[in-house]
Every structure is written in structure tokens, then in C-alpha cells.
N, C-alpha and C positions, 0 to 999 in steps of 0.2 A: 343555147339552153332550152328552147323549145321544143325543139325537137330531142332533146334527151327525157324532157319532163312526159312528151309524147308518148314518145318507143317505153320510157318504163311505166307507165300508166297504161299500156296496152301486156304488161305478164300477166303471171296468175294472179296478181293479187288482186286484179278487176273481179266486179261481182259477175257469177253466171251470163254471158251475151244474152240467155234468153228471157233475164230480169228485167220490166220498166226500166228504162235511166230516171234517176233522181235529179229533180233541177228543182235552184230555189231561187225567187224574184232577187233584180242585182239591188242591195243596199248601198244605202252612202259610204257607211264604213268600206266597203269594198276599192274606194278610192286610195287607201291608205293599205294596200295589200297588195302584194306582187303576184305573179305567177308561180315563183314557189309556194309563198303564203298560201295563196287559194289550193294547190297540189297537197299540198302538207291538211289541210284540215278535212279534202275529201279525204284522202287517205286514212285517216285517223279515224274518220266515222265509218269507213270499211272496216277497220280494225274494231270498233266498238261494236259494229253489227255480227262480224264474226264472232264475236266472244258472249252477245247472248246468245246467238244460235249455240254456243258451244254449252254454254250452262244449262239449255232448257234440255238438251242431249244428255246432256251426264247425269243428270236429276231424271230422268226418263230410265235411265240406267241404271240410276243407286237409289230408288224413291224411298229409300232410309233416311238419306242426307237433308233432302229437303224442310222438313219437320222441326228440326231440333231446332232454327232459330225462330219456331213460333210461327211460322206461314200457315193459313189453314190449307193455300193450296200450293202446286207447282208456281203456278204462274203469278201468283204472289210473293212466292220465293225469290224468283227472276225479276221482279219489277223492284223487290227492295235493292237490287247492285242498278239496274238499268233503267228506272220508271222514271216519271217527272219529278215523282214527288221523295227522290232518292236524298237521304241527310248525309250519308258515308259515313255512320256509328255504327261502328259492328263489336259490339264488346266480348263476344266470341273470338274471338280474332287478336285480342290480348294485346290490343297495339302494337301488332306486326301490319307490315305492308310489302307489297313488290313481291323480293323474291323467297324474303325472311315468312309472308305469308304462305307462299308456294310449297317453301319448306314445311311447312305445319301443319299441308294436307297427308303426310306424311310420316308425321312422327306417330310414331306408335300408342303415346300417352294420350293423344289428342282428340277429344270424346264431342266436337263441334263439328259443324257442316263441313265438312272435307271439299264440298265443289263448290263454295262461299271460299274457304282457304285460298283456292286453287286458281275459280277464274276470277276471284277479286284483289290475288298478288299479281297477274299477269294482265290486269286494268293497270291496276298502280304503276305497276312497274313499265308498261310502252307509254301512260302519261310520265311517270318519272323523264323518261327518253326524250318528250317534249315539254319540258319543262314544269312539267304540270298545268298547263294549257291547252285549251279546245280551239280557241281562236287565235292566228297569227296575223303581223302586219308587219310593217319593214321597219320597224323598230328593234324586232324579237330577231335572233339568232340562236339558232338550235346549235348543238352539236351533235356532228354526224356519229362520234365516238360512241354515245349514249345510242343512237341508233342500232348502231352495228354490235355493240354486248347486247342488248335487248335480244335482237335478232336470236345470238349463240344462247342467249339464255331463254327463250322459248324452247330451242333445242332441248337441252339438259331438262326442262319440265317435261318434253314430250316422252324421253324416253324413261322417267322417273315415274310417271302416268303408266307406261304401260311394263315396268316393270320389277316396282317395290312393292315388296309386300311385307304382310305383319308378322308378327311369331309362329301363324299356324300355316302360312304360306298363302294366305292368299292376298289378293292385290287390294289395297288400298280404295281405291275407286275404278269400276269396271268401266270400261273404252270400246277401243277395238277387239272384233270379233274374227278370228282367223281358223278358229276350228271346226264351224259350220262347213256346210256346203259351199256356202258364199261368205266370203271373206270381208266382213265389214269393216272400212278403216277410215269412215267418213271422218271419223275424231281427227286423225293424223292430219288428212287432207286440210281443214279448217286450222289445223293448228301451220299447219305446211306455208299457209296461204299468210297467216301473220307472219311468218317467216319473213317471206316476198316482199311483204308489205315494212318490213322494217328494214330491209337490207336495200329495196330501190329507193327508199325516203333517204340513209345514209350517203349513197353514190349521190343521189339530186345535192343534198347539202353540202355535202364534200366539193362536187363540183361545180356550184355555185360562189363559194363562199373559198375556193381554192385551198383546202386543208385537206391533212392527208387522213388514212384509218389504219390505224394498227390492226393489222389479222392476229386474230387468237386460232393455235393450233393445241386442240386437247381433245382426251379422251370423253363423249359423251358418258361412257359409264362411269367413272371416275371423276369428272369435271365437280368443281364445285360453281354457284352461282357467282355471277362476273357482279361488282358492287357498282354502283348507280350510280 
């Protein structure tokens, strides 16, 4: 099991090699945590640091979006999904979550922060996947199933990001950049990497915990979001 927890914590979904490593003093709780446990929660905060990177991006892109819930800046924007002092009231948001929120940045009628929609259904929805949990111990079992639709359903938001658009045709929330000179697809890439990061968490669980995964085969353009 080690060495599998190893080999997939060395793919993409590691942060850049030539980032600091992050290390925090060992706690007592940590007693009562396994190696998956501990694997599972670094992962999860890659996936959460992916995903402000991913908002302050698209707010930099659509600097419309940011505003409407009252931020006076960007980075105010971003710290009400990801700061300390985060409630998780967003009543823009209509009481959708996951992928129902995902959907929203999307729908045509929809006159609120579209990348609040966007990366705050695709927060919900990889915590949905772990239970709604940041901290695990050998008490908790995930399932890998929740993992591995997370995964396909990052997919379906990637290519819905880069290719809905409204009545006058144009897209929803601006991404990737492919008509310049240089081809920017950093969006994909960060979105690529939560991919990684939910599909080696699935395999670690799955073979931990000896259960199997159902593959879903479908059309990204067509797909609809997989339920939680």
C-alpha cells in the first residue's frame, strides 16, 4: 500500500517540484490516522489550493464577475470561498451546491457571479466526494465511487467552461486562450491536475479498502453531471 500511496502521489497532481514542500508539526490526533488518512487530506488541500488559484484566474479574466457579490476587491472576492474567516452563505447561489451550482454558472437567466457558481459547485462537489470532510482518521471510509464521478465531472465542467455560450454566442466565462500567438490553457491544466487528484485518491481507496469502480463511458459534450 505504500508504495502505491507513493508512485500516485508522485503524478501530476503534485504541486510544481520547484514549490517549498509544505510540512506541518506531527499532532496527537495524528495517532488515530493512517497513511491513507494522512494521503487523503494532503490531497484534498492540493485540490483546495488548485481551486483558489483557479478563481483568482478567472476573476482576472471576467473582472465583471467579481463585484456582484459585493467584494470591494478581487481578493476579497476569493477570500469569501477560501479565507479564514469563510461562513459558506452565498445566497446568490439559490441554494444550489456541487454540480447543480456548476450548472448555474451557465444558465443563461443567471445574473450572479458566474466563477462563485463555478469554483464554489466544484469545492462542494470533491468535498461531497469526501464526505464533506477535511480531516480523516481510521474510523472514516470514503468511497472511491464518489471519487471517480467527481473526477468525470470536473471533466464535463471543463469542457462546458470552455465551450457554452449565451444567445449572442459568446462564452459564459472567458478561460483559455488559443487564438493569440501563444496558446494559453493554464485554466485546463489546473483544472487537468484536479482531475489526477481525484482519480489517484479513487484507485488509493479502492485499493485500500478492496472495492471495485465502475467506469462511466459518455460523451463530454452530451454528458450530463454524474449525482453525488
Amino acid at each position: 500500500m505504500l508504495l502505491l500511496v507513493v508512485s500516485l502521489m508522485g503524478c501530476n497532481s503534485a504541486p510544481d517540484r520547484n514549490s517549498p514542500i509544505k510540512t506541518r508539526d506531527f499532532q496527537v490526533e495524528d495517532i488515530a490516522k493512517s497513511d491513507v488518512d494522512m494521503v487523503t487530506e494532503i490531497q484534498l488541500r492540493y485540490s483546495l489550493e488548485y481551486l483558489q488559484e483557479l478563481m483568482d484566474k478567472l476573476y482576472r479574466r471576467n473582472p465583471r464577475e467579481w463585484p456582484k457579490g459585493g467584494a470591494e476587491s478581487l481578493s476579497q472576492a476569493v477570500d469569501r470561498v477560501f479565507g479564514t474567516g469563510r461562513d459558506g452563505v452565498f445566497p446568490e447561489l439559490q441554494g444550489k451546491r456541487g454540480s447543480d451550482s456548476i450548472a448555474l454558472a451557465f444558465d443563461s437567466y443567471y445574473s450572479g457571479d458566474r466563477v462563485l457558481a463555478f469554483v464554489e459547485g466544484l469545492r462542494g462537489m470533491i468535498l461531497q466526494a469526501h464526505n464533506n470532510k477535511q480531516s480523516f482518521y481510521l474510523t472514516d471510509e470514503l468511497d472511491p465511487q464518489k471519487l471517480y464521478n467527481a473526477a468525470r465531472n470536473i471533466e464535463i465542467a471543463i469542457w462546458k467552461l470552455s465551450h457554452d455560450r449565451d444567445s449572442e454566442g459568446r462564452l459564459f466565462l472567458i478561460s483559455n486562450e488559443t487564438g493569440g500567438r501563444v496558446n494559453n490553457l493554464s485554466y485546463e491544466r489546473l483544472l487537468g491536475k484536479l482531475i489526477a487528484i481525484q482519480d489517484s485518491m479513487a484507485r488509493i481507496i479502492a485499493q485500500s479498502s478492496n472495492r471495485r469502480i465502475k467506469t462511466i463511458i459518455q460523451s463530454v459534450a452530451s454528458a450530463v453531471f454524474i449525482p453525488m
